[in-house]
Phi, psi and omega in degrees: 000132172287130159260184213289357217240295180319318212279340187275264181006312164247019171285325191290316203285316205278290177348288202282359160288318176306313166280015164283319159258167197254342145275018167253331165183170211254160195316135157065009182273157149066132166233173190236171158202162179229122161280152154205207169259130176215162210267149176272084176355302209273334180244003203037019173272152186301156173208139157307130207218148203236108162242119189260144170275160182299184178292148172060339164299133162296116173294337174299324194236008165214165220271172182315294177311354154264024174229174190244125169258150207196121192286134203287310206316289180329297171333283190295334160302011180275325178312326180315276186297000193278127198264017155118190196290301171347311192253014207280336170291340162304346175287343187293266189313010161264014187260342196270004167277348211223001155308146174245145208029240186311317152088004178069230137303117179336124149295156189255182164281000165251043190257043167234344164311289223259349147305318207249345157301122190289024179246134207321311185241158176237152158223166160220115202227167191227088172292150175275005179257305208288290163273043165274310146314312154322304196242037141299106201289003153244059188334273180320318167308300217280332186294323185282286183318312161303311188238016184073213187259023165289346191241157187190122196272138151274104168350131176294145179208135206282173188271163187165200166324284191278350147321324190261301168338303210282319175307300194312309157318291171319310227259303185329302176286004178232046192329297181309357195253155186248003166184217160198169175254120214248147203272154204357046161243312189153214178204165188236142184191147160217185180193165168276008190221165194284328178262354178274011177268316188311303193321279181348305166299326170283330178290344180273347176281306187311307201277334161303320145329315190259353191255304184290335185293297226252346182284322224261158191283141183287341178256060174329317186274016205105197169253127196292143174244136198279317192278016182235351199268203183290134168300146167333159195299298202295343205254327185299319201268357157314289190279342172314270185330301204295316195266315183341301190291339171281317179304319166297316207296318157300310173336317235243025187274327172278319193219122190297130183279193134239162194231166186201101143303099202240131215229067217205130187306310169321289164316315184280340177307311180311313193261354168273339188260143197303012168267348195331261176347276164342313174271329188306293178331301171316306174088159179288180174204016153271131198304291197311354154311268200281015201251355151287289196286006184070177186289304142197185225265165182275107240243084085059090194243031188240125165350166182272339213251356188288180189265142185312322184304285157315343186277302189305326179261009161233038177221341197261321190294310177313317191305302171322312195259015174251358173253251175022312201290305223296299155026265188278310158328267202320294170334314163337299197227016172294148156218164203331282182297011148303159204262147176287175193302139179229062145109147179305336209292159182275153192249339150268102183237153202213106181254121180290127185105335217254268157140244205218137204233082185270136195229143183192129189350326175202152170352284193306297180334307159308326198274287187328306198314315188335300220269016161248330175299322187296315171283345145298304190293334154348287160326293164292317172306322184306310198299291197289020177283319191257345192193235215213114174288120199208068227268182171293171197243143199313315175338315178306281171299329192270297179297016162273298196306308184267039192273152202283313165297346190253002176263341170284302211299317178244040132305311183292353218263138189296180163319122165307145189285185166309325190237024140306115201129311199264171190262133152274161177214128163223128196287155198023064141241060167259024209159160191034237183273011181265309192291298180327339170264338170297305189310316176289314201276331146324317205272296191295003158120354141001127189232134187230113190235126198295147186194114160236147110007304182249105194273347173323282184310354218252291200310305172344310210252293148359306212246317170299327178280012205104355170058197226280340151313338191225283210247133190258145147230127198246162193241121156210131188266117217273351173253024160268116186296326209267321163334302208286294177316308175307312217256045152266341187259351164283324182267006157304286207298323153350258204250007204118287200196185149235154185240338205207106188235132189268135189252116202220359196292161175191164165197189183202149135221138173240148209172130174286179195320292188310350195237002164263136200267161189298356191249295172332301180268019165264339183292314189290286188290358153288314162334268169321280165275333127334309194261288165333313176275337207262305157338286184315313210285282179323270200305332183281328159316290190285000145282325151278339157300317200274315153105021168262016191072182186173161172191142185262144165194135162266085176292095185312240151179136173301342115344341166287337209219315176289108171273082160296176197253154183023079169221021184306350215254270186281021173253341175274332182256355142277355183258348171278328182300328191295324181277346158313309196270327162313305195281318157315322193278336165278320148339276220268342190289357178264042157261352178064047155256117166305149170208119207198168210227144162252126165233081213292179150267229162288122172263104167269349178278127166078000173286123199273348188279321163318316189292305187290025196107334196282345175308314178319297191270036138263326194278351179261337160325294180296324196053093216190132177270153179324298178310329167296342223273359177267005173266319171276354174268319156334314161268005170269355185257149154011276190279002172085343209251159159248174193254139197268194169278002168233009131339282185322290208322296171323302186294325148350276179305295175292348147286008180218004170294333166143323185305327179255035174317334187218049189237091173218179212050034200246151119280100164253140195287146146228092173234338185090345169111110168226116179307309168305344208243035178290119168316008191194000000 
């Protein structure tokens, strides 16, 4: 006999085969479930049990803690009481009746799927071949054809209850069938054993695949238009960085975005053929599809070959009448108990040569929408290889997108942290007080791109935060002008755009008037002063494309203001960055761009300017060993303390979180207090 522990063990190994690809389902798509036995605490009798992933779970990536237990009995007793379709989302909260013990995870709508089917395992996955069928306007033909009566196509119905009534049925009367195809949705399969379910599902996959391969027209999208296809790699990733920032800035007019550039053959086939428009216009139609992409994307209706200029003015046009269309939709088909609109802007825009510009509440959102328009578009190639692409009718798609259950589902969702949405750059943050703000500005919801000298610590730093969803990493020597520009058009292509740029890069020699040489100080104000304006400059450009506000921080030195002994050099060129930040905050603000200064004291924990010698030739100044020297400095300020590298990182944060909104031109000192060097 399996007991509940083997049976959950290979519910999780067949989920997470299944979700490994992403042409078997799409990111957070599709559950699996296993019925067995487990013992009842309270009576100590065997009790059947139903385990589903849960509401919102990925199959690729899920644990034990994503499925939902559920007394199989209870499950079923709900047909008794089910009061039809009219009512059938009441039914989700008759499931939270029917947990056992604890009960796991929120169950989903479709856990009534895989209840009331009688067979031990179930999955239901959205393959890009199986709903390519699906939403093939002759489905049913081709299902049969393919797959005789192993297979049984079902009509589209939105998922809920009687979607699982209507399965459960099909599979009784149909002993011989091992799943189905559920019209413009996706497929269902099952077996009596964990892996003969796992099979099913692939043979239905494999073989639809394998139907579509050897069936389907080699040009599905038309005929290729020469003037669509993709630009050479380096004018594609040119012209990609150039446009982003206008895209996000539109994208991003009800609510602020984040952007995911997807540069993909698949994609670019799609925007060369002569169906584009057209099918783009149909819009996807398995709901976890459109319900990332919106009903559908905004199309670029201009040559590969226009000018940025022609692009940037007919993408500002489009935009408009694509919040106008988008509208009028909702209006259609809102009705009183509808959830309100929730904002116009497109969540795909698809420029040809260039390729598809995905936007969403956060990174990963962004990256996910792309790769579910990539399995649309998948999706349509397949239909239209074989038939006619023929999604669900806008109707449809509206009482889904704006379904009462998906507006609770991101009701639950937590609070944004402060600085979700924005992008960072923060130069030398592979080390020290650069790293330490990459990490605070990551910890508060931040999307970050590390841009060091040394791209090893860059990459590092990158990946200890969470890789390319939270941190990026770029290589750049911040006094190369041709550098600075690659790698602000690299943290473009990143994340969109940028909103928050820390300017930090840094280095000392310390060394009195007579023994600093015309090569010292040029390095240091080539770093520094040099190196700032040319950041500020590069960044303040995709800030003004985006048309979104923005903020700047130097981090400065209390050397700005101090005259310390044998510093001339680097004391000098903070006091030009110090003046840098004045003269930008008078600039850039009516772009509602900030500008605002940190003036730390010496950070010597974790500092690579400290590491690199300057610890040294400061502690003999002082005359002091090097290992003292965060002590001695410590004890010349006020407060006694010294100041670490997440000290800066806090004052970071608190000038770009949103409290200090109507704050620029500002210094603020982090010294712990050093008097000379008080601003008044």
């Amino acid at each position: 006999m399996t007991t509940a522990r083997q049976t959950v063990d290979a519910l999780l190994e067949r989920s997470n085969a299944l979700g490994a690809d992403p042409r078997t389902t799409n990111y957070a798509g599709g559950n699996t479930s296993a019925k067995g036995t487990d013992t009842d605490p309270v009576t100590g009798q065997d009790v059947d049990l139903l385990w589903v992933k849960g509401s919102g779970g990925d199959l690729g990536t899920l644990t034990e803690k994503g499925l939902a237990v559920l007394r199989l009995d209870r499950v079923r007793a709900l047909r008794d009481v089910y009061p039809g379709v009219e009512r059938e989302d009441e039914m989700v909260a008759a499931f939270d009746h029917c947990l056992f013990g604890g009960g796991g995870a929120a169950p989903s709508i479709d856990t009534a799927m895989h209840a009331l089917v009688d067979v031990p395992h179930v999955d239901h996955l959205h393959p890009d071949a199986g709903i390519a069928l699906a939403t093939a306007a002759d489905g049913e033909r081709l299902t049969r054809e393919i797959f005789g009566d192993a297979v049984v196509w079902v009509p589209w119905r939105r998922p809920g209850f009687q979607l699982g009534l209507d399965i459960a049925a099909i599979q009784e009367q149909n002993p011989q069938a091992i799943g189905c195809i559920l019209g413009g949705h996706g497929i269902t399969a099952w077996g009596d054993t964990s892996q003969q379910a796992q099979q099913n599902s692939e043979r239905i996959i494999r073989e639809a695949q394998t139907y579509l391969d050897t069936h389907g027209d080699s040009r599905p999208f038309g005929a290729p238009d020469a003037s669509r296809h993709a630009l050479p790699e380096a004018e594609r990733r040119a012209k990609a960085s150039a446009l982003f920032p206008v895209i996000r800035g539109l994208a991003s007019t009800d609510a602020p975005t984040v952007g995911h550039w997807t540069d993909t053959e698949d994609v670019h086939e799609f925007l060369a053929g002569s169906k584009l428009e057209g099918l783009a216009a149909l819009g996807t139609s398995c709901p976890d599809h459109f319900l990332r992409t919106k009903v559908r994307p905004l199309v670029l209706d201009l040559p590969a070959d226009a000018t940025t200029e022609e692009q940037v003015a007919r993408l500002r046009e489009l935009h408009e009448t694509y919040r106008e269309d988008y509208t009028a939709y909702y209006e259609r088909h809102a009705d009183q108990d509808s959830p309100a609109i929730r904002g116009a802007d497109p969540a795909i825009v698809l420029v040809p040569g260039v390729g598809m510009f995905s936007f969403g509440a956060d990174a990963q959102t962004a990256r996910v929408a792309g790769e579910f328009y990539v399995n649309a578009i998948r999706v349509m190639r397949g239909a239209e290889s074989v038939s006619t692409y023929a999604p669900i009718d806008e109707a449809e798609k509206f009482r889904i997108e704006y379904w009462a259950l998906e507006e609770a589902k991101l009701r639950r969702r937590p609070a944004p942290k402060p600085l979700a949405t924005r992008v960072a750059l923060v130069t030398g943050g592979g080390s020290g007080i650069g790293r330490a703000t990459a990490e605070r500005l990551v910890a508060e919801g931040a999307c970050v791109v590390i841009a060091d000298l040394n791209l090893e610590n860059a990459r590092t730093a990158a990946e200890e935060l969470g890789g390319a969803d939270h941190a990026v990493a770029v290589r750049v020597d911040v006094s190369d002008e041709d550098a600075v520009q690659q790698s602000v058009a690299e943290a473009v292509l990143a994340f969109g755009g940028l909103d928050l740029v820390v300017n930090n890069a840094g280095l000392s020699l310390s060394k009195p008037l007579l023994e600093t040489t015309a090569k010292d100080w040029d390095l240091q104000h080539d770093v520094m002063a040099r190196g700032s304006f040319l950041v500020s400059r590069e960044t303040a450009r995709v800030m003004i494309e985006q048309d979104m506000g923005g903020d700047i921080v130097y981090i400065s030195s209390k050397n700005s203001v101090f005259a310390g002994p044998n510093n001339i050099a680097y004391s000098a060129t903070k006091a030009d960055q110090a003046h840098q930040v004045r003269l930008l905050a008078v600039e850039l603000g009516a772009h509602r761009i900030r500008v605002n200064g940190i003036n730390p004291d010496g950070v010597v924990r974790g500092s690579g300017i400290f590491a690199g010698g300057w610890g040294a030739s400061r502690a003999k100044v002082y005359g002091v060993k090097e290992e003292e020297l965060g002590e001695f400095y410590a004890q010349r300020t006020i407060l006694k303390r010294e100041v670490l590298p997440e000290n800066v990182a806090n004052a970071v944060f608190a000038l770009t979180a949103g409290d200090l909104s109507h704050t620029t031109g500002l210094h603020v000192p982090v010294d712990a207090g050093v008097a000379a060097a008080f601003l008044r």
